[in-house]
PADRENVEX-607793 format. One line per 4 residues: their letters; for each residue y, x negated, z negated of C-alpha. Coordinates in Angstrom, 1 decimal. Example, Ala and Ser with C-alpha at 12.3 -4.5 7.8 and 13.67 -1.06 7.14 Angstrom:
AS	-4.5/-12.3/-7.8  -1.1/-13.7/-7.1
***
This chain:
XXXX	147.8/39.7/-192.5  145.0/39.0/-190.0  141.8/37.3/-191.5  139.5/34.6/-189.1
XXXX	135.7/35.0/-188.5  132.6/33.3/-189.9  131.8/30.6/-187.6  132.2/26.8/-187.7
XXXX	135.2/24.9/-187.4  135.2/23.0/-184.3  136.5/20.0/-185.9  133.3/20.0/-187.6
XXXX	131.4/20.1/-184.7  133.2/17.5/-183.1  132.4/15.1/-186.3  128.9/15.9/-186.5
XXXX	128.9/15.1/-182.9  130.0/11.9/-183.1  128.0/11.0/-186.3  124.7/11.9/-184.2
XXXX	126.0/10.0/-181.7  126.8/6.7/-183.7  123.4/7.0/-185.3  121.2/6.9/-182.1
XXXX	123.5/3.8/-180.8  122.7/1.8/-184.2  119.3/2.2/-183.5  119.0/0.8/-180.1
XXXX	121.3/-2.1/-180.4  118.5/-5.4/-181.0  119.8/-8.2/-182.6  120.3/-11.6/-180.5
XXXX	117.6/-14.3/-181.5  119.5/-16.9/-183.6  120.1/-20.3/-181.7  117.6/-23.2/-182.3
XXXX	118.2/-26.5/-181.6  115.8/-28.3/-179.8  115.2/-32.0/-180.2  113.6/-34.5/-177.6
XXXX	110.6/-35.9/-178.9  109.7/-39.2/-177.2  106.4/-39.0/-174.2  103.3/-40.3/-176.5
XXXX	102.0/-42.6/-173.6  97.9/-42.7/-173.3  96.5/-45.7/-173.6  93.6/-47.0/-171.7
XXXX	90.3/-46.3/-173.8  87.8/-49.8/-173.5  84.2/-47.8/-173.3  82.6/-51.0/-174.3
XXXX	85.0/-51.7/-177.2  84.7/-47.8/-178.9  80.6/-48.9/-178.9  81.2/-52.2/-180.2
XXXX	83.7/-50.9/-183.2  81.3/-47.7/-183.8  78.3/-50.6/-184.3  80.0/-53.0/-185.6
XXXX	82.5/-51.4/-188.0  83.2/-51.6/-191.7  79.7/-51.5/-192.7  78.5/-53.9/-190.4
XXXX	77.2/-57.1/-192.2  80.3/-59.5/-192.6  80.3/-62.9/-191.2  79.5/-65.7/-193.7
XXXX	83.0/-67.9/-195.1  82.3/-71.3/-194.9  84.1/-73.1/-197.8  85.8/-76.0/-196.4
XXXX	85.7/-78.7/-199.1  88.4/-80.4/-200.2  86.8/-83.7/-201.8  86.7/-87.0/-199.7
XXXX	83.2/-87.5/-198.2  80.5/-89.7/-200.4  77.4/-90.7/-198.2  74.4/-89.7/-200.3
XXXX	72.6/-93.1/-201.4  69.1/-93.5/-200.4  66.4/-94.1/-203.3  64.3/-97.6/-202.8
XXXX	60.9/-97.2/-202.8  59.5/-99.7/-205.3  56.5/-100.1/-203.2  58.6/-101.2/-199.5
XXXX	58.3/-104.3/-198.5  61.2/-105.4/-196.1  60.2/-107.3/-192.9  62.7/-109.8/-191.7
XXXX	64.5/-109.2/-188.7  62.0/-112.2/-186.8  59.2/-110.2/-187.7  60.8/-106.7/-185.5
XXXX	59.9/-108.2/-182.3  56.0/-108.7/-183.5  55.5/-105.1/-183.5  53.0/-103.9/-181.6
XXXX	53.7/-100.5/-180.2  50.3/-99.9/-179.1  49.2/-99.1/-182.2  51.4/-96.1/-182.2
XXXX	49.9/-92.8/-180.2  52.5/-90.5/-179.3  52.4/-87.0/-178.5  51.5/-85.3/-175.0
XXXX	52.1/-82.1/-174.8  50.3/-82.5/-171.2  47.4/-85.1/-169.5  49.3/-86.3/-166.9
XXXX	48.0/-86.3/-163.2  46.9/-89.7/-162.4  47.8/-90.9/-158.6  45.8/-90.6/-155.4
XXXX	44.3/-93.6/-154.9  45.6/-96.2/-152.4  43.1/-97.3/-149.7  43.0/-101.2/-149.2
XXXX	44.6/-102.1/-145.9  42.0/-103.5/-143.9  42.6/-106.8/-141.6  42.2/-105.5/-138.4
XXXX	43.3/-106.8/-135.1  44.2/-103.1/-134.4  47.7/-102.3/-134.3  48.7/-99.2/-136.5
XXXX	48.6/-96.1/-135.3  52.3/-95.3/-136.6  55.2/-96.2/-137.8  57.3/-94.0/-140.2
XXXX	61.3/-93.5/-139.4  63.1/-91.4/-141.3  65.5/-88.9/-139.3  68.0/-86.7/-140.4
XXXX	67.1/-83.1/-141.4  67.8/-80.7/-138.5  70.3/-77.9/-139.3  67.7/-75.4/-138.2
XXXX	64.4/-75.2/-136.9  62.9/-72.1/-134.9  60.1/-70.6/-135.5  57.3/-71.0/-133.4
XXXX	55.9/-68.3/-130.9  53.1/-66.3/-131.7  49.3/-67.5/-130.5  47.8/-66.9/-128.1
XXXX	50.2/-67.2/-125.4  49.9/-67.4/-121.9  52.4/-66.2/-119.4  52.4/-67.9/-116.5
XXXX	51.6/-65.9/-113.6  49.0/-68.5/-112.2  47.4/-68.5/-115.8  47.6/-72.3/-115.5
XXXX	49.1/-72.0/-119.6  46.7/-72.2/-122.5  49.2/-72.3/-125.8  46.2/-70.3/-127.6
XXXX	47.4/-73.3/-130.8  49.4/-72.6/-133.9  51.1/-75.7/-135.0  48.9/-77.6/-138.0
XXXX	51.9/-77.2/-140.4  54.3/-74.4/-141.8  57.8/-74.3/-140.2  59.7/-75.0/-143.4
XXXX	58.3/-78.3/-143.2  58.3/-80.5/-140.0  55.7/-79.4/-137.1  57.3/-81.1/-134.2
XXXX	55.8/-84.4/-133.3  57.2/-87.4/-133.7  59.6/-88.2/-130.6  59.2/-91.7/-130.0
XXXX	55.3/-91.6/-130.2  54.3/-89.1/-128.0  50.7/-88.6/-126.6  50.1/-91.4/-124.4
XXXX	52.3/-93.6/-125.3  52.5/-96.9/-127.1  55.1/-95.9/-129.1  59.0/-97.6/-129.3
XXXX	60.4/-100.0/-126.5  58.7/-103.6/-127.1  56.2/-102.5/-129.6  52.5/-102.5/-129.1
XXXX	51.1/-99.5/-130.7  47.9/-98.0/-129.8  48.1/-95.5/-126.6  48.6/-92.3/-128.6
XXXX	45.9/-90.0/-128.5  47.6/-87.3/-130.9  50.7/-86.3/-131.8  53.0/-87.2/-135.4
XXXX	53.9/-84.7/-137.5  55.6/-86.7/-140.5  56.2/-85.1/-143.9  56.3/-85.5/-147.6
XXXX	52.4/-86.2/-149.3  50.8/-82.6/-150.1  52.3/-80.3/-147.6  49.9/-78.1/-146.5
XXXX	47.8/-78.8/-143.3  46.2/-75.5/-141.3  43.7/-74.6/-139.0  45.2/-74.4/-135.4
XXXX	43.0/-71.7/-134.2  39.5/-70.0/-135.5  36.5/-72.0/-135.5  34.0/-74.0/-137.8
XXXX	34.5/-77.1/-139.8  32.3/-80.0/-138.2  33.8/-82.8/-140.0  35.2/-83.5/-142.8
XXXX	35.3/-86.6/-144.7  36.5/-90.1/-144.5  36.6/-91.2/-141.7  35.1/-89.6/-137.9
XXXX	31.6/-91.8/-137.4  29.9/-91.6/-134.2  26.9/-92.7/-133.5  26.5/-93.3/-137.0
XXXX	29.5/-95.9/-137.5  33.0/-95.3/-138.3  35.1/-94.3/-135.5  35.7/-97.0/-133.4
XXXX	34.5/-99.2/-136.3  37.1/-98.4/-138.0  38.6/-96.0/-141.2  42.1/-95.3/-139.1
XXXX	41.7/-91.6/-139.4  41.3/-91.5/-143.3  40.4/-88.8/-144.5  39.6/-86.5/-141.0
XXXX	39.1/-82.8/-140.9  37.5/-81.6/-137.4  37.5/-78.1/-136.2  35.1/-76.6/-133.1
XXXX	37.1/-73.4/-132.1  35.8/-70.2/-131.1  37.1/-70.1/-127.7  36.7/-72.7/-125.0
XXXX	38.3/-74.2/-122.0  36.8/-73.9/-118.0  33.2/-74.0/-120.3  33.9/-76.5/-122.4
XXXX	34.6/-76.6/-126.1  37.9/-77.2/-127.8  37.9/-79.3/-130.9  41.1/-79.8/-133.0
XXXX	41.6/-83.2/-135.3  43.3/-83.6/-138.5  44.1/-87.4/-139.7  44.7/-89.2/-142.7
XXXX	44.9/-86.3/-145.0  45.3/-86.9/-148.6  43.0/-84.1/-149.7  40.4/-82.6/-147.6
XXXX	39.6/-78.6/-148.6  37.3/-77.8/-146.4  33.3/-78.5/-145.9  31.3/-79.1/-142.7
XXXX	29.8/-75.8/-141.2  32.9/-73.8/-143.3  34.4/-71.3/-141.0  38.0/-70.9/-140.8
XXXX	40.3/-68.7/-139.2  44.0/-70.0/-137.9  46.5/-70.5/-140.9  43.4/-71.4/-143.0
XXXX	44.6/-74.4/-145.3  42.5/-77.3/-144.5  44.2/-80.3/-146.2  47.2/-81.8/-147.2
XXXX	49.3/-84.2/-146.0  48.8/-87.9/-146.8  48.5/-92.0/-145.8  45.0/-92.7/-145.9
XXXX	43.9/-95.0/-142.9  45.7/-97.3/-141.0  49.4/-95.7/-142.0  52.8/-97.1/-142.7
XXXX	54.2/-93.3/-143.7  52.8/-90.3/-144.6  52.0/-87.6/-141.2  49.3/-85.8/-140.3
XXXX	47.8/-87.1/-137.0  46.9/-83.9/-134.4  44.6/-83.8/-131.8  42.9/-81.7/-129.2
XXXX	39.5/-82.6/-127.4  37.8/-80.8/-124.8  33.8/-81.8/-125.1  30.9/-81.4/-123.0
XXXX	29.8/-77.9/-121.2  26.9/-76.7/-123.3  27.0/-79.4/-126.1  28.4/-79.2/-129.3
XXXX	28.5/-82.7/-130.3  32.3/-83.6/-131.2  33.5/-85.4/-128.0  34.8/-89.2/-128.4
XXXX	38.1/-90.5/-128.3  38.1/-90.6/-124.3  38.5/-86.9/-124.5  41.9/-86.0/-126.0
XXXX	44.9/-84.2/-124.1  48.4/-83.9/-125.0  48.6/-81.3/-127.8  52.0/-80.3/-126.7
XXXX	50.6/-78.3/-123.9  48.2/-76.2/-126.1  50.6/-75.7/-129.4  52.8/-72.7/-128.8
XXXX	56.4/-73.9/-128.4  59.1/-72.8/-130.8  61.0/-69.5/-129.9  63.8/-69.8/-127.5
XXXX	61.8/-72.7/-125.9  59.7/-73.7/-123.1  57.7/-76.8/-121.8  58.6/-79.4/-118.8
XXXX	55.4/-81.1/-117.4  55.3/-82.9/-114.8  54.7/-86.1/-112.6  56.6/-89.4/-111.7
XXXX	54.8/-91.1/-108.5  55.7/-94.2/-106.9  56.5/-94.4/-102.9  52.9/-94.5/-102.1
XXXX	51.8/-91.4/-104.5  50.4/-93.3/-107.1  51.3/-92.4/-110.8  54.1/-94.3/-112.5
XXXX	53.4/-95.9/-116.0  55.1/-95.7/-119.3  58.3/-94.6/-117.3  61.1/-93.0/-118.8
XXXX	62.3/-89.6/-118.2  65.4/-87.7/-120.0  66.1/-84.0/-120.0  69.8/-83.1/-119.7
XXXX	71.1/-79.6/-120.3  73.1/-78.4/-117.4  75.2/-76.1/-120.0  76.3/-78.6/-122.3
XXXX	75.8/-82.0/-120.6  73.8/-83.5/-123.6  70.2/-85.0/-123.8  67.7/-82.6/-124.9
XXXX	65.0/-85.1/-125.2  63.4/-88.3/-123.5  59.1/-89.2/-123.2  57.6/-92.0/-121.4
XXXX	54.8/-91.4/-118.6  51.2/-91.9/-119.5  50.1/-95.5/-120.2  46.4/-95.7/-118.8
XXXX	44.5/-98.9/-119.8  41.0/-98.7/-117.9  39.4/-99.4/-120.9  37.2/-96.1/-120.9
XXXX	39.0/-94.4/-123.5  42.2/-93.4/-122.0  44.0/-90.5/-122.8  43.4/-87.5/-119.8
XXXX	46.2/-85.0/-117.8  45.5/-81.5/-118.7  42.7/-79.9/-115.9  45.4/-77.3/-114.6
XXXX	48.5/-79.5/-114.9  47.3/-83.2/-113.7  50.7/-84.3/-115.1  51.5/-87.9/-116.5
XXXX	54.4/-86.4/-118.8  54.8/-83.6/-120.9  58.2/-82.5/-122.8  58.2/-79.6/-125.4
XXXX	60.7/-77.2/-126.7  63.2/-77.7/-124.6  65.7/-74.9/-124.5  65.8/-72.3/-122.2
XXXX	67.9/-72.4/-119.0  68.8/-74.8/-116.3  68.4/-78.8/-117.2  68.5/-82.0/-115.0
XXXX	65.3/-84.1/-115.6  66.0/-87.3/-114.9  63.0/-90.3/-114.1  63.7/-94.4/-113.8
XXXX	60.9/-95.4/-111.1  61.0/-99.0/-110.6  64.8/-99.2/-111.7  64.9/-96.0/-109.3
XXXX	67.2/-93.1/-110.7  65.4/-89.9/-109.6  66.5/-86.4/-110.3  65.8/-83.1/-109.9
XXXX	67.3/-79.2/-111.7  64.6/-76.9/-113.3  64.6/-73.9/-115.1  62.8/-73.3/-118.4
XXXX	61.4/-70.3/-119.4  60.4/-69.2/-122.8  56.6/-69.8/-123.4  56.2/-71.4/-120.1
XXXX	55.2/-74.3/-118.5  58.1/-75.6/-115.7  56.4/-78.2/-113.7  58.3/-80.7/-112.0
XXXX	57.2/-83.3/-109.5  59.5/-86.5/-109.4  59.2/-89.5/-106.7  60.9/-92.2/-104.9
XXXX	61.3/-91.7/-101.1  58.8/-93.8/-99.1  60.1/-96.7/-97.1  59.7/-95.8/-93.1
XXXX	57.5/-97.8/-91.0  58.7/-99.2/-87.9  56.7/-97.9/-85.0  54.3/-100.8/-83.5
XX	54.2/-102.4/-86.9  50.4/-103.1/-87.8
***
């Protein structure tokens, strides 16, 4: 019998075989993660965070002191009864009337400012020098050009003035009172020698130019009487200026001031705050009356009341603005008197403004044309551009077109034809 040999069964092998095998696939199978369920949650949505209201709660929290509970009370209402003074005596309702409240000083926390006094009106066979209207308030007024000024080519202009009050108060003269006029149709007025400018008492009155005070007080005397025997002016402030005119001083005149702040021989420089407005004099409204006089070459004594000229051609004009002066002569050349004249805008048709020619009265104080200009009417601030000005002469309508510059004088000559003499006529 045939024996086998020592090695190992193969069927051995092949266990062992698959044993190692099944081993080393255990070990690298991972398990599956078990299944969660997930469940919505709702979206938290952010509310808008008040940065004042986190301060207020932080100081103002818990510990904060609590407001105070007011107990409401539940009882009707007794009204307390007042004790009687054994000592009171009770008046009878007769006697109320008799008390005299004089007796009694009350409390003032302040003195009150006692009024300006009131100048008696004197009886005069002069007529007043104006007459107070009330107009509507303009919309807007422009400012006034800067001083000096002169830009005519010719150097005929001398607008070397600022106007005597601030523009947020009125400094345009009073339209139906110019200079050298006797004021409204059938009044009698004095021929003007100034100009208007009416405002409320105590607006501010200022120097029109540098200079030195030479009067101020009540009333201008010459010759050692009151001005034309007079007080018109009231209180009067006038100013000699530091520049002068073909060699002849410049004065300016302030009148019927309520305050005068200024002293004679003061010097002043243009803006300086002289006065304030008022109605002392021979008023019927508060204004400040404005003047400008020319005086003698190499004197300085303040010229009379026969050497004023129209303001309104020494006064800058507004900005935007100019100046028509001019002339109304009849057929033979001679000037027209206290003539009307109207300035029409070309652009828009309207009235810009209307005067009256210079009223002269032979009496030896009458009012003068300007040395460069020799005109008998001057309008001011009139807007710039083309306007139609427009002269009655004897029930004669005259025209003529001008154009205004700014800061100018446009001078206009206006006059009637003259009627044609036949030849051989004597």
């Amino acid at each position: 019998m045939r024996q086998g040999g020592n090695g190992i069964p193969a069927i051995t092998l092949v266990i062992i075989g698959v044993i190692i095998f099944g081993v080393i696939i255990w070990q690298n199978i991972r398990p599956e993660a078990p299944a969660r369920v997930i469940v919505p949650t709702q979206i938290q949505v952010a509310t808008e965070v008040n940065a004042w209201q986190v301060i207020l709660e932080q100081g103002f929290g818990s510990d904060s002191t609590p407001l105070p509970t007011i107990g409401i009370p539940t009882a009707p209402f007794v009204p307390p009864t007042l004790s009687m003074d054994d000592q009171a005596t009770l008046l009878p309702a007769q006697n109320l009337n008799s008390f005299n409240a004089a007796e009694v000083t009350p409390f003032i926390a302040a003195t009150p400012t006692p009024p300006l006094p009131t100048a008696p009106v004197v009886e005069t066979v002069i007529p007043l020098t104006q007459i107070y209207v009330t107009q509507p308030p303009q919309s807007w007024q422009p400012p006034p050009l800067i001083p000096p000024l002169s830009r005519d080519p010719l150097g005929r202009d001398h607008y070397w003035m600022q106007r005597p009050v601030d523009s947020n108060a009125n400094n345009r003269g009073l339209f139906y009172y110019p200079y050298g006029s006797d004021g409204p149709e059938g009044e009698n007025y004095r021929i003007h020698a100034g100009i208007d400018m009416p405002n409320q008492i105590g607006e501010t009155v200022r120097a029109a130019g540098a200079g030195t005070v030479v009067w101020a007080a009540d009333g201008l005397r010459t010759s050692g009487g009151a001005f034309q025997d007079t007080y018109s002016y009231g209180n009067v402030v006038v100013i000699q200026h530091d520049f002068g005119y073909e060699g002849r001083p410049v004065f300016t005149l302030y009148a019927h001031l309520a305050l005068v702040n200024v002293q004679p021989g003061q010097r002043v420089e243009a803006g300086d705050a002289i006065g304030l407005v008022g109605n002392t004099g021979r008023v019927t409204g508060p204004h400040v009356h404005f003047e400008v006089r020319l005086g003698e070459a190499g004197s300085s004594d303040v010229p009379n009341y026969a050497n004023t000229y129209n303001p309104a051609l020494w006064m800058v004009p507004y900005v935007g603005t100019g100046t028509i002066a001019g002339r109304v002569t009849n057929a033979s050349g001679g000037l027209v008197q206290d003539a009307d004249v109207t300035v029409r805008s070309r652009a828009t048709g309207q009235v810009v403004n209307t005067t009256t020619t210079y009223i002269y009265q032979n009496s030896g104080v009458d009012v003068n044309p300007d040395p460069q200009w020799q005109e008998n009417f001057v309008i001011g601030d009139v807007p710039v551009g083309r306007h139609e000005v427009v002269a009655d002469i004897g029930g004669q309508r005259v025209t003529a077109i001008v154009n205004v510059v700014e800061g100018t004088t446009t001078f206009i000559e206006l006059s009637v034809a003259s009627t044609p003499v036949p030849a051989g006529s004597s």
